[in-house]
VEXKEVEX-698251 format. One record per atom (N, C-alpha, C): residue in one letter; x negated, y negated, z negated. Coordinates in steps of 0.1 Angstrom, whole numbers, padded with zeros to 4 digits, always signed. Atoms other than C-alpha are relative to their C-alpha. Example, Ala and Ser with C-alpha at 12.3 -4.5 7.8 and 13.67 -1.06 7.14 Angstrom:
<rs>
A-0009+0012+0000;A-0123+0045-0078;A-0009-0012+0000;S+0009+0011+0000;S-0137+0011-0071;S+0008-0011-0008;
</rs>
This chain:
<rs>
X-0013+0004+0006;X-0071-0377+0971;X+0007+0013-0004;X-0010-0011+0004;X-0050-0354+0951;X+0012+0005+0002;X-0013+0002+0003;X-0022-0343+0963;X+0013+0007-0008;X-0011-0005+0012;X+0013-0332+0948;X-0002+0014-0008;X+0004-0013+0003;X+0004-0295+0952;X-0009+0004-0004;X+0016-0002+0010;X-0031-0295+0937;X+0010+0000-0017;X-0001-0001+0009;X-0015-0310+0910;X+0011+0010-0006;X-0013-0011+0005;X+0017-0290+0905;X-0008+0016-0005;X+0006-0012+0001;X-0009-0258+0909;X-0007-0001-0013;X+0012+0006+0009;X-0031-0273+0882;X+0008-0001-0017;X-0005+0000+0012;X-0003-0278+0855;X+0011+0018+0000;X-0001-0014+0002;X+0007-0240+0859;X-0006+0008-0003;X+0008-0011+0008;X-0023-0227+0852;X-0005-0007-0010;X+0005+0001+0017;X-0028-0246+0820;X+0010+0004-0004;X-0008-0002+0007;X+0005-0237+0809;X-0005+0019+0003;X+0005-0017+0005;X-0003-0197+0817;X-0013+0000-0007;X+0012+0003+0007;X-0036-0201+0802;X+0005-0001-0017;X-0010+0003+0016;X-0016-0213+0772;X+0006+0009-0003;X-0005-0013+0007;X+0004-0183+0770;X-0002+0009-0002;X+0007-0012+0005;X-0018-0160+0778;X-0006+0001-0014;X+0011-0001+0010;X-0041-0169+0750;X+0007+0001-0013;X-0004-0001+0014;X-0014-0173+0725;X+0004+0016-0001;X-0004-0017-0001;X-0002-0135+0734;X-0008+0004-0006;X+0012-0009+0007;X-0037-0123+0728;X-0001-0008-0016;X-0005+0004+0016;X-0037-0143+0698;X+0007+0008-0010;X-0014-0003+0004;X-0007-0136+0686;X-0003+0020-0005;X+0001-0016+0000;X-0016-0093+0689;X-0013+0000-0007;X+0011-0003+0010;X-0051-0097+0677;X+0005-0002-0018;X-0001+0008+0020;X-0037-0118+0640;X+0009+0014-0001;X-0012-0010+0001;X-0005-0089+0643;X-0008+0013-0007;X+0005-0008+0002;X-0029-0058+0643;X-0009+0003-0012;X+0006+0005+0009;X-0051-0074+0616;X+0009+0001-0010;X-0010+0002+0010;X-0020-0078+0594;X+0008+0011-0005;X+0002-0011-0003;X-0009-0043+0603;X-0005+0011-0009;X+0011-0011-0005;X-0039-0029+0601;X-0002+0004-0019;X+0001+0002+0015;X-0041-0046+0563;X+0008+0004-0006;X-0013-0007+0006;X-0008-0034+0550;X+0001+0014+0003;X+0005-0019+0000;X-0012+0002+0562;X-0012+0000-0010;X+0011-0001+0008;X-0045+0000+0539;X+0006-0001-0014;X-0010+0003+0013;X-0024-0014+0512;X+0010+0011-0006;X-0010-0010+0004;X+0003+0012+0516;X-0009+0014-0006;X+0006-0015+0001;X-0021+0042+0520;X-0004+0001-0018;X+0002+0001+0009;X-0034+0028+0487;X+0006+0004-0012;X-0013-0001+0012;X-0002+0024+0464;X+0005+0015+0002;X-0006-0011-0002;X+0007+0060+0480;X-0011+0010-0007;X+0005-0008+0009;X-0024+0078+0461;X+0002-0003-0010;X-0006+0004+0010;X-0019+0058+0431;X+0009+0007-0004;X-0013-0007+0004;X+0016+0070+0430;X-0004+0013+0002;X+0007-0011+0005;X+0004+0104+0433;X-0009+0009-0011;X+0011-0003+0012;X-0022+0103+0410;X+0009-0001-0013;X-0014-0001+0013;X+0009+0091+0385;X+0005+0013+0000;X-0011-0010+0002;X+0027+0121+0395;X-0009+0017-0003;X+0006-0011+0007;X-0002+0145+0389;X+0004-0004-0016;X+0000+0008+0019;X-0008+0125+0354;X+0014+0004-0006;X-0017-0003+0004;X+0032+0128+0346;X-0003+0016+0000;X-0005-0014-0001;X+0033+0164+0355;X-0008+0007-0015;X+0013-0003+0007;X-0002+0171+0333;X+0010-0005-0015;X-0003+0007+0008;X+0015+0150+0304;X+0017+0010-0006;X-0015-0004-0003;X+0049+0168+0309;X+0000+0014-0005;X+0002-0016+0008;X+0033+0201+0303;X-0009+0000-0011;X+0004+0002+0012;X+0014+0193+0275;X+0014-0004-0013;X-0011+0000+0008;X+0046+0179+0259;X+0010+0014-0002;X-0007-0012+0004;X+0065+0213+0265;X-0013+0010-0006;X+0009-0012+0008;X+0034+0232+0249;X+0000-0003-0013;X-0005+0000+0015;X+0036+0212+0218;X+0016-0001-0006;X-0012-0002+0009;X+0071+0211+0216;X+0001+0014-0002;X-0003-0017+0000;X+0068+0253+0218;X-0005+0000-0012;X+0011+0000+0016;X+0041+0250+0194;X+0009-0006-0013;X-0011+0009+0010;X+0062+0228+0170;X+0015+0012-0005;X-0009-0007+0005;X+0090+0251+0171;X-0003+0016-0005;X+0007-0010+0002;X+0071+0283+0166;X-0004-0004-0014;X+0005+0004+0011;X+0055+0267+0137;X+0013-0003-0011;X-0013+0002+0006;X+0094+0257+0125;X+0004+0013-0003;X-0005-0011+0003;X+0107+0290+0127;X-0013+0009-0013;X+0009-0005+0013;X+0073+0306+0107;X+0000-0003-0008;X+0004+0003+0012;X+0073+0282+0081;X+0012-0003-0007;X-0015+0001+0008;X+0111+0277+0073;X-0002+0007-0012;X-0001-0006+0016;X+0113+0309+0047;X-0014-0003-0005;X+0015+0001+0015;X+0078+0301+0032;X+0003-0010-0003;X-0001+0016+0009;X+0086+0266+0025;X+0012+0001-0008;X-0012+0002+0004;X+0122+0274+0014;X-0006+0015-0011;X+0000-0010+0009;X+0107+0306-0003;X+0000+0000-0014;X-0003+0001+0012;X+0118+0316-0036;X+0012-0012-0009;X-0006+0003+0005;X+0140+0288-0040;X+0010+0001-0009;X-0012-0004+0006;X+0170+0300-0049;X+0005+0012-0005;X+0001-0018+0001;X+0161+0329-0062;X+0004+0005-0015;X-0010-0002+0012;X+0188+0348-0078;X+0014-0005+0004;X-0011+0007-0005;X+0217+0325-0067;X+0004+0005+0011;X-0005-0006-0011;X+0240+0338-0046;X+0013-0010+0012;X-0004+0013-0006;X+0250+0317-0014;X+0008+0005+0012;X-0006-0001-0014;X+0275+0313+0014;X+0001-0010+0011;X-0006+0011-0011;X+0273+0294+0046;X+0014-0003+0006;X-0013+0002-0002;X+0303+0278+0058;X+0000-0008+0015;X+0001+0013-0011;X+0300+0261+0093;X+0017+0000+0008;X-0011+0001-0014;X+0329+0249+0120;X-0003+0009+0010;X+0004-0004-0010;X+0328+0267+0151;X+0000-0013+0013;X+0008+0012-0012;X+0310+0244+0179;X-0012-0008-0008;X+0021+0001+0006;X+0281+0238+0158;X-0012+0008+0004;X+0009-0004-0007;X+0249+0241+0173;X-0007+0017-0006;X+0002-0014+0001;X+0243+0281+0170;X-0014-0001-0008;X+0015+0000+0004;X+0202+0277+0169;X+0000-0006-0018;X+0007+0008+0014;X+0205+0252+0139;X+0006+0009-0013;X+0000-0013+0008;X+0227+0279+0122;X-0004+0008-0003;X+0011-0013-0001;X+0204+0306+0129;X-0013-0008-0012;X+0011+0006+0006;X+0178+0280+0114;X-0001+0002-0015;X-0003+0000+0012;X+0197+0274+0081;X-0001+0016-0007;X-0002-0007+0005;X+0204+0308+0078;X-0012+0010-0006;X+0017-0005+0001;X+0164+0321+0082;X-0003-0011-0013;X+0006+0006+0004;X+0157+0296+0058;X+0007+0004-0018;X-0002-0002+0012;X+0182+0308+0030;X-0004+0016+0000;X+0005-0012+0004;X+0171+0344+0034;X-0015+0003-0005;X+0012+0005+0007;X+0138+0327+0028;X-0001-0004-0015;X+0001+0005+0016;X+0146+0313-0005;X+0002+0014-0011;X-0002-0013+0013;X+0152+0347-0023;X+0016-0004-0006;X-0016-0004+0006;X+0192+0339-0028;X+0006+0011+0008;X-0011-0008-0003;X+0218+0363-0024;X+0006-0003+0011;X-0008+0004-0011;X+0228+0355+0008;X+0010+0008+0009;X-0011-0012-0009;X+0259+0374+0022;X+0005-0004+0012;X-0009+0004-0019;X+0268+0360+0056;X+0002-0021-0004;X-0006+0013-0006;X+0279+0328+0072;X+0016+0001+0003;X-0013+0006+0000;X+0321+0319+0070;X+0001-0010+0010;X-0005+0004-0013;X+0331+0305+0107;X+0015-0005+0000;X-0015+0005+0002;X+0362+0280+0103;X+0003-0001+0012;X-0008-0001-0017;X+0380+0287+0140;X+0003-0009+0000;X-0008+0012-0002;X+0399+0264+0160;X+0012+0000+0001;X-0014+0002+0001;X+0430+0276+0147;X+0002-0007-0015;X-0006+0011+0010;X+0428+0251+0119;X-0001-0014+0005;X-0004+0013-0004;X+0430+0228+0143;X+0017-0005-0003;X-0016+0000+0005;X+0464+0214+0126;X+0008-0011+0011;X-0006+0009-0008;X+0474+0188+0157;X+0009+0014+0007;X-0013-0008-0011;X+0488+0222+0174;X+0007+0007-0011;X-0012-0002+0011;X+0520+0231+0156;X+0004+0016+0000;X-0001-0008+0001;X+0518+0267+0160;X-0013+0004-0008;X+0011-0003+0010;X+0485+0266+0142;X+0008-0002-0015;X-0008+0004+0010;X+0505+0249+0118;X+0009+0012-0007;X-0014-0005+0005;X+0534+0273+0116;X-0009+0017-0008;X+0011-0014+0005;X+0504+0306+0111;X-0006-0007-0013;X+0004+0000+0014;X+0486+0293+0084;X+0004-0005-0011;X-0012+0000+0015;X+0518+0280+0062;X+0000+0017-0004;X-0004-0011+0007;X+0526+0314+0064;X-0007+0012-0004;X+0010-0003+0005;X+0492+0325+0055;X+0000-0006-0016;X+0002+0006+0008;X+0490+0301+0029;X+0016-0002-0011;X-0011+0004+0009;X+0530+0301+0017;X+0001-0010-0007;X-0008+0016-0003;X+0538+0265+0025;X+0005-0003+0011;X-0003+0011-0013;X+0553+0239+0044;X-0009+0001+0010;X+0009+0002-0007;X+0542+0237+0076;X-0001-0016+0003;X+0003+0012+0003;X+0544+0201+0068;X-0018-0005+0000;X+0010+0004-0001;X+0510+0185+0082;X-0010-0006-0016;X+0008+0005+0015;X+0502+0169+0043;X+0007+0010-0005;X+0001-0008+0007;X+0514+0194+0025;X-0005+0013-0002;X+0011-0011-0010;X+0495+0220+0046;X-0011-0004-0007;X+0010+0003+0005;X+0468+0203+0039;X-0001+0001-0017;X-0001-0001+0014;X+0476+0202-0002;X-0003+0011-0001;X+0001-0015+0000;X+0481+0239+0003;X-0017+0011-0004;X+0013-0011-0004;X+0448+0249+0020;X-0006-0008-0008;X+0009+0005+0013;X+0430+0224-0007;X-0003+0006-0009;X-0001-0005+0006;X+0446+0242-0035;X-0006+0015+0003;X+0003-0017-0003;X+0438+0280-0017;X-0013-0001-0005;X+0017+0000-0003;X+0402+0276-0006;X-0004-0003-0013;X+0006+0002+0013;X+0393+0261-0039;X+0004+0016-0014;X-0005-0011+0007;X+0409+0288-0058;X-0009+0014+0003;X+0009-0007-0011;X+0391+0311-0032;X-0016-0002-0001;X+0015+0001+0002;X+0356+0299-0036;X-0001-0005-0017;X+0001+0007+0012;X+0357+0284-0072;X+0007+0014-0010;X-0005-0013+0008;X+0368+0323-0091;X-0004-0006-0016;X+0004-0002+0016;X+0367+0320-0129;X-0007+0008-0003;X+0009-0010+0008;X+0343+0338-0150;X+0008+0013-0004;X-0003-0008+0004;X+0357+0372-0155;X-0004+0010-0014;X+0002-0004+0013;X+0354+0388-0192;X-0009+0005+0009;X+0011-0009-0004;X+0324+0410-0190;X+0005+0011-0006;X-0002-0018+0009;X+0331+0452-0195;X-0008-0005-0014;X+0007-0001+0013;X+0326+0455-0230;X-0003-0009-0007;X+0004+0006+0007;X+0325+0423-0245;X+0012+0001-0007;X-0011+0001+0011;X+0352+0413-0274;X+0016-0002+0005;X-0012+0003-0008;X+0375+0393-0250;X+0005+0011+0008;X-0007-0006-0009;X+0378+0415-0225;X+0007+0017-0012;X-0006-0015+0004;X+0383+0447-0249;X+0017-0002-0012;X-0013+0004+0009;X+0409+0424-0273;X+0012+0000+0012;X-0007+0003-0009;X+0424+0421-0239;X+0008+0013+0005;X-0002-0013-0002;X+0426+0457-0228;X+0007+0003-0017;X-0007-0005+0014;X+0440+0467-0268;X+0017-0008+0001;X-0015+0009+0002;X+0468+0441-0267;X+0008+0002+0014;X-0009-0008-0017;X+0481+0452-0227;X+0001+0012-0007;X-0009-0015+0003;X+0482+0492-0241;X+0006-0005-0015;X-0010+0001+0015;X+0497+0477-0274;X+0019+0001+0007;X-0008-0001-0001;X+0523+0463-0255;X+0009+0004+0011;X-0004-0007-0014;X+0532+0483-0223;X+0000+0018-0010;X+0000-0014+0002;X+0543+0520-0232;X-0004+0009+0014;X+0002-0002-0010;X+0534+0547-0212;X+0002+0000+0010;X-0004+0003-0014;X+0556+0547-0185;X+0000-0012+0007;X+0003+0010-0011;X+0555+0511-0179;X-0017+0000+0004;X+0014-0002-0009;X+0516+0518-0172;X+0004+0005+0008;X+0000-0003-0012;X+0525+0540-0149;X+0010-0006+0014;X-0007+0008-0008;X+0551+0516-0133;X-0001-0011+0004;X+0006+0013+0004;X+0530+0484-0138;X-0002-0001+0016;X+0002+0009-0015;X+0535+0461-0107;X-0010-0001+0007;X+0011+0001-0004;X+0513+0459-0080;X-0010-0015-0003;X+0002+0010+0004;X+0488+0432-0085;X+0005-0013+0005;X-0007+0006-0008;X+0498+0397-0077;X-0011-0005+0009;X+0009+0003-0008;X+0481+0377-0046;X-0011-0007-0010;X+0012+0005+0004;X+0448+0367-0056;X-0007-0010+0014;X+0008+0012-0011;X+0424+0338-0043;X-0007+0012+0010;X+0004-0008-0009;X+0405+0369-0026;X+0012+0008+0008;X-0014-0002-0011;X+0438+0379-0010;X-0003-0006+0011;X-0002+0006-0007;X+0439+0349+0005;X-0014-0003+0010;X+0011+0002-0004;X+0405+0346+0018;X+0000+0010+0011;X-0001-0016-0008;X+0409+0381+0035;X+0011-0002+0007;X-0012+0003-0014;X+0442+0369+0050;X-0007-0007+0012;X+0001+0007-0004;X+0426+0340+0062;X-0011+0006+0012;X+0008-0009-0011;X+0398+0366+0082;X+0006+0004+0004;X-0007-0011-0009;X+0424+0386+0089;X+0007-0005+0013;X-0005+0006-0009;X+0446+0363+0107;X-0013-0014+0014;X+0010+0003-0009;X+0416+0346+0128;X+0002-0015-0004;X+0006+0010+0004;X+0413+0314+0107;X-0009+0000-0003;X+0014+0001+0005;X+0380+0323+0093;X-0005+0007+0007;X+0000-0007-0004;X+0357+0344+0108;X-0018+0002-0006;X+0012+0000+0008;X+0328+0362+0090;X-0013+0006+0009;X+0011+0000-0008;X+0294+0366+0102;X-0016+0008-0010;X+0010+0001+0013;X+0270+0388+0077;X-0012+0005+0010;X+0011-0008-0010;X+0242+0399+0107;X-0013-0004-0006;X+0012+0004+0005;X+0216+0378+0090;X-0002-0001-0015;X+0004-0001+0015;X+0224+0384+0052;X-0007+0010-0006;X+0007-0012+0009;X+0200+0400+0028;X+0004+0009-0010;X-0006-0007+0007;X+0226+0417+0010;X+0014+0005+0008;X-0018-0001-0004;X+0259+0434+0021;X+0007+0001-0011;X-0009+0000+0014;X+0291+0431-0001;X+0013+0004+0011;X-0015-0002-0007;X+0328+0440+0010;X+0002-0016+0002;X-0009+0019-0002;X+0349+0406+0023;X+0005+0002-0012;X-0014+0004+0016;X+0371+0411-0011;X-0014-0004-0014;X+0007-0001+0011;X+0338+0404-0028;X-0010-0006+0004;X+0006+0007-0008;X+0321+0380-0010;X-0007-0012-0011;X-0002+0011+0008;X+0327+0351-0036;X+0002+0006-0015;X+0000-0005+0020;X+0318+0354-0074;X-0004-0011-0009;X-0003+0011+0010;X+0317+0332-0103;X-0018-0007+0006;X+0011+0010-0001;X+0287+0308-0096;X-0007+0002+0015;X+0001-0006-0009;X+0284+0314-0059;X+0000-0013+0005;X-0001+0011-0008;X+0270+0285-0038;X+0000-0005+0015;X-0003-0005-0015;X+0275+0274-0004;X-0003-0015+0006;X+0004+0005-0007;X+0259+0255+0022;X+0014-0006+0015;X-0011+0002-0008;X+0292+0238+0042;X-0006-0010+0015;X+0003-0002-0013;X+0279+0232+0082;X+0013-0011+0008;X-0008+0009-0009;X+0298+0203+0102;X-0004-0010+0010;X+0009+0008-0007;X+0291+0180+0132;X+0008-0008+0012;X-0011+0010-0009;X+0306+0155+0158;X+0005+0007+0010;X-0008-0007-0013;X+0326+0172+0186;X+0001+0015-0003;X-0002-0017+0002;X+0333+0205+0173;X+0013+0007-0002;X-0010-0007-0004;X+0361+0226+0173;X+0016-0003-0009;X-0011+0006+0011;X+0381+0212+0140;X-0005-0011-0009;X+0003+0007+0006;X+0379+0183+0129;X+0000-0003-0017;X-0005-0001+0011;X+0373+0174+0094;X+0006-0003-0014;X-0009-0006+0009;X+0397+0166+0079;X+0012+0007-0001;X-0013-0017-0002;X+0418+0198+0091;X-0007+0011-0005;X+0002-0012+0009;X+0393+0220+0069;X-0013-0007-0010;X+0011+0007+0014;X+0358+0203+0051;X+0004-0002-0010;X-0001+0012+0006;X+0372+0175+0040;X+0013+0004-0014;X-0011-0009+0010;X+0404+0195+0021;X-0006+0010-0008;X+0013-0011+0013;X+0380+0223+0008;X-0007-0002-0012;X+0005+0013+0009;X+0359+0193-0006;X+0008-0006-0014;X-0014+0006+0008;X+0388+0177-0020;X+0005+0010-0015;X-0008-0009+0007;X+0403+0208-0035;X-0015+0006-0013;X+0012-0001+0006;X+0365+0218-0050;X-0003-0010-0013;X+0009+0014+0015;X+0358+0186-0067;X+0010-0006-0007;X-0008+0004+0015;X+0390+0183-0086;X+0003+0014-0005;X-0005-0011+0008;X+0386+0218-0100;X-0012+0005-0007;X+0008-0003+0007;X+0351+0218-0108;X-0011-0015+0002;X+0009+0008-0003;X+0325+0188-0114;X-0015+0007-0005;X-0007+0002-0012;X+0305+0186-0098;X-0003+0010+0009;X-0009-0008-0005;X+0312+0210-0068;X-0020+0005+0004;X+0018-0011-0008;X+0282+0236-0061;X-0003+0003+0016;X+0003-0003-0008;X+0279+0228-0027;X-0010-0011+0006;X+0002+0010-0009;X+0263+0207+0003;X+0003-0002+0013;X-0005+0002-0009;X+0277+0195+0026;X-0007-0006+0012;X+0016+0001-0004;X+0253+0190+0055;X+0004-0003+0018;X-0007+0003-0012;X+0257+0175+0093;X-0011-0001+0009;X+0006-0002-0006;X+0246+0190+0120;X-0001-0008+0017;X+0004+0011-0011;X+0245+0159+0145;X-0010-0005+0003;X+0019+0004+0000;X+0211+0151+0160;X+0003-0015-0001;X+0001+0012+0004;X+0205+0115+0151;X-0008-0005+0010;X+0004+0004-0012;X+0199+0101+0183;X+0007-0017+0006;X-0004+0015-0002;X+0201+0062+0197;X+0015+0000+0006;X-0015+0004-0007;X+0236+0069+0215;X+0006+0012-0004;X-0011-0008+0003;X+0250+0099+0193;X+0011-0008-0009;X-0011+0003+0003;X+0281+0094+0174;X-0003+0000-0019;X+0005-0002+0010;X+0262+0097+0141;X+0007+0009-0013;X-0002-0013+0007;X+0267+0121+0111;X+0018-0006-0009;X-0010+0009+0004;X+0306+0110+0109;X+0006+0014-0012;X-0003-0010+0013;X+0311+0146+0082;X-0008-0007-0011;X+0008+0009+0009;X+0285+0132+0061;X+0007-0013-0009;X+0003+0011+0001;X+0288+0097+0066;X+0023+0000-0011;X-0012-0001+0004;X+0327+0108+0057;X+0002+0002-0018;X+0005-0006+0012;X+0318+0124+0027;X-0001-0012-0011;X+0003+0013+0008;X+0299+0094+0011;X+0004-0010-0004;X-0009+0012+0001;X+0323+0072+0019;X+0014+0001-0011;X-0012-0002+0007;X+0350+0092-0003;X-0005+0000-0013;X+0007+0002+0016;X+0347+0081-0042;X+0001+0014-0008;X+0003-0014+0012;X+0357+0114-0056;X-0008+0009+0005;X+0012-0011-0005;X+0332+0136-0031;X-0012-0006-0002;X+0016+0001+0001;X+0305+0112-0036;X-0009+0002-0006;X+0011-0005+0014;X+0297+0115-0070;X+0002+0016-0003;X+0004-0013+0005;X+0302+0152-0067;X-0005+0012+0011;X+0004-0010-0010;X+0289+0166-0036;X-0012-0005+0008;X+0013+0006-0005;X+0253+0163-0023;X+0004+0003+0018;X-0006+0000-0013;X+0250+0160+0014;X-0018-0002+0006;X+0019+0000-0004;X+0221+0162+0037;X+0004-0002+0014;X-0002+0004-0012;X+0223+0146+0074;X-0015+0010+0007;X+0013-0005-0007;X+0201+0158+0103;X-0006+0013+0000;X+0005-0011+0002;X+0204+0194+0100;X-0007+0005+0013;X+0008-0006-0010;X+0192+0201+0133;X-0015+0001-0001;X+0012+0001+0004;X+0157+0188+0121;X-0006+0011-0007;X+0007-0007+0012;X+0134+0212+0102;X-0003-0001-0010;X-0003+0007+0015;X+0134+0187+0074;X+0011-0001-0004;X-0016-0003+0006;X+0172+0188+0074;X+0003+0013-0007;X-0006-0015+0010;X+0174+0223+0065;X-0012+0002-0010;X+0004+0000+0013;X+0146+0221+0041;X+0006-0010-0015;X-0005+0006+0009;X+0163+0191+0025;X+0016+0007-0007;X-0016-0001+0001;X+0199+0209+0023;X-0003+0014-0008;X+0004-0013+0004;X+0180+0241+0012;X+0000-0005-0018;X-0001+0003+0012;X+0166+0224-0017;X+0010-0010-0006;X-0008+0009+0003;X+0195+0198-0025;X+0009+0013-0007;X-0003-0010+0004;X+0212+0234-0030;X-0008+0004-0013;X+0010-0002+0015;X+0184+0244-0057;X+0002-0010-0008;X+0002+0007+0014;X+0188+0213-0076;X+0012+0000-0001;X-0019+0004+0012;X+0226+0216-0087;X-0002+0004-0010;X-0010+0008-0009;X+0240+0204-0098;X-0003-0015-0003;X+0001+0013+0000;X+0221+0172-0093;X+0007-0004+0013;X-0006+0006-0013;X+0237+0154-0066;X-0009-0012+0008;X+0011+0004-0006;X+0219+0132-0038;X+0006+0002+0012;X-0005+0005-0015;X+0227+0117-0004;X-0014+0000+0008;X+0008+0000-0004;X+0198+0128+0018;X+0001-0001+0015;X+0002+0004-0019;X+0184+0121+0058;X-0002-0014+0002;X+0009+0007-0003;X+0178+0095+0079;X+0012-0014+0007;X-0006+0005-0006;X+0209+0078+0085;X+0007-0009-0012;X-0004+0016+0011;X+0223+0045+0067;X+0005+0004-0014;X-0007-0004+0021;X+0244+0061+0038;X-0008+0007-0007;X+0007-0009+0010;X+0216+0081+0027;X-0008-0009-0008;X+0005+0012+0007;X+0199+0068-0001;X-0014+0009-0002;X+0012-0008+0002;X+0164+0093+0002;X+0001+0010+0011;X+0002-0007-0011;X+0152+0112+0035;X-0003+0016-0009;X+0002-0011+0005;X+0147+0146+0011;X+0005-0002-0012;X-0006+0004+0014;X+0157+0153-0025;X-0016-0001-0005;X+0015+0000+0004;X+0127+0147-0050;X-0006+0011-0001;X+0008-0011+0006;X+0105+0173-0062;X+0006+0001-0008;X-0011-0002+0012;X+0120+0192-0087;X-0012+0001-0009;
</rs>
């Protein structure tokens, strides 16, 4: 007969029995599971290594052809631009806060063309006209109001005046010598010798405007030197440099230059050209796109986006050679042709 304590003893050790085994259980399935996911990890952890060789490999292959690429840019700029403009005598015009390199670019590329190239013209950021001492210096540079629009009318009228010179008689042709006979006809001699000093000239003002630290000249890379009073001569073309965030905006010098250019000569011997990279989240070529958008600059001033590119300054180079065809070039919505044609 069984009694209480057999059985009491009897349902204790099935119940430890029971927990022993699920313990060991329980640590055998654990270590297995463990054992598998450490295997798993170790895995994904050379993998990702092996990416990060791969990437690194990949990474420097990319910075060797972008070296290569720009090595190849800088060599073939003047040969491809070579001879263009050969003969024509040219001036760069940039803002200051435009990308230096792309200026250096442009500038190798017109000493490549065989033009006359006398320097690069640096518009400061004292034509920034929102500060009113800027204002009050270049009225009295310019002898105007320092009235914000009429400032602006001013430096329209100068600068055009300033870069746009008339054809000067030639020594020794008819004009200029009927010119010279009819001045000693009617000046005796003492007023020759008392004859007023000249009056300001557009190269006055040009030379003020260096002088007083509105402009600021740059001839380190030209293949010619000339005096500043002699910078600008009758048929003299010029590559005008602008770009999003830079030091003056444009319409506190460009866009007035432009202005004043293309109602004194059609159409205007320049290009206007924007050195904003054309990138998914830049601010895009708003000198340009400004330009195109104005009816009397469009039909008279070529324009070329994307100078930072090596096809931008080939396209702005030759867009320059073909005046005075005009042509909206690059890669951005208002253009209507990523280069000009073949000429």
């Amino acid at each position: 007969m069984i009694n209480l304590r057999y059985h009491i003893i009897s349902i204790v050790a099935v119940f430890l029995a029971l927990g022993i085994g699920l313990a060991l259980g329980s640590t055998f399935i654990s270590s297995a599971v463990v054992s598998r996911l450490e295997g798993e990890i170790d895995q994904l952890r050379t993998e990702r290594d092996g990416l990060r060789e791969g990437s690194a490999e990949l990474t420097a292959e990319l910075e060797t052809l972008v070296a290569e690429l720009d090595q190849f840019e800088e060599a073939a700029l003047p040969i491809v631009a070579q001879g263009r403009l050969d003969g024509s005598r040219v001036v760069l015009m940039a803002v200051e806060g435009v990308d230096d390199e792309t200026i250096r670019d442009a500038e190798v590329a017109l000493q490549g063309s065989a033009a006359e190239f006398v320097g690069t013209l640096w518009a400061t950021g004292s034509f920034d006209l929102s500060d009113a001492q800027n204002r009050e210096d270049l009225a009295s540079v310019l002898g105007s109001s320092p009235n914000e629009v009429r400032l602006r009318r001013a430096l329209q009228q100068s600068m055009a005046e300033a870069l746009l010179p008339t054809e000067p008689p030639e020594e020794g042709s008819v004009v200029g010598d009927v010119l010279s006979d009819v001045t000693d006809e009617l000046l005796t001699d003492d007023e020759l010798q008392v004859r007023p000093p000249p009056a300001r000239t557009a190269q006055t003002t040009l030379a003020d405007l260096i002088e007083q630290g509105f402009l600021r000249f740059d001839g380190e890379r030209a293949n010619t030197t000339v005096p500043v009073g002699r910078l600008i001569v009758f048929g003299t073309r010029y590559l005008m440099v602008s770009a999003a965030d830079v030091d003056v905006e444009p319409a506190d010098f460009m866009l007035p230059v432009l202005r004043g250019m293309a109602a004194s000569v059609d159409p205007v011997p320049a290009v206007a050209a924007d050195a904003t990279p054309q990138l998914p989240d830049s601010p895009g070529p708003v000198f340009v796109d400004t330009v195109r958008a104005v009816p009397e600059l469009e039909m008279e001033v070529a324009t070329q986006d994307n100078l930072v590119q090596y096809w931008g300054v080939m396209g702005a180079t030759a867009a320059l050679d073909q005046y005075p065809r005009v042509g909206h070039y690059g890669v951005a919505e208002s253009a209507e042709a990523v280069l000009p044609p073949a000429a």
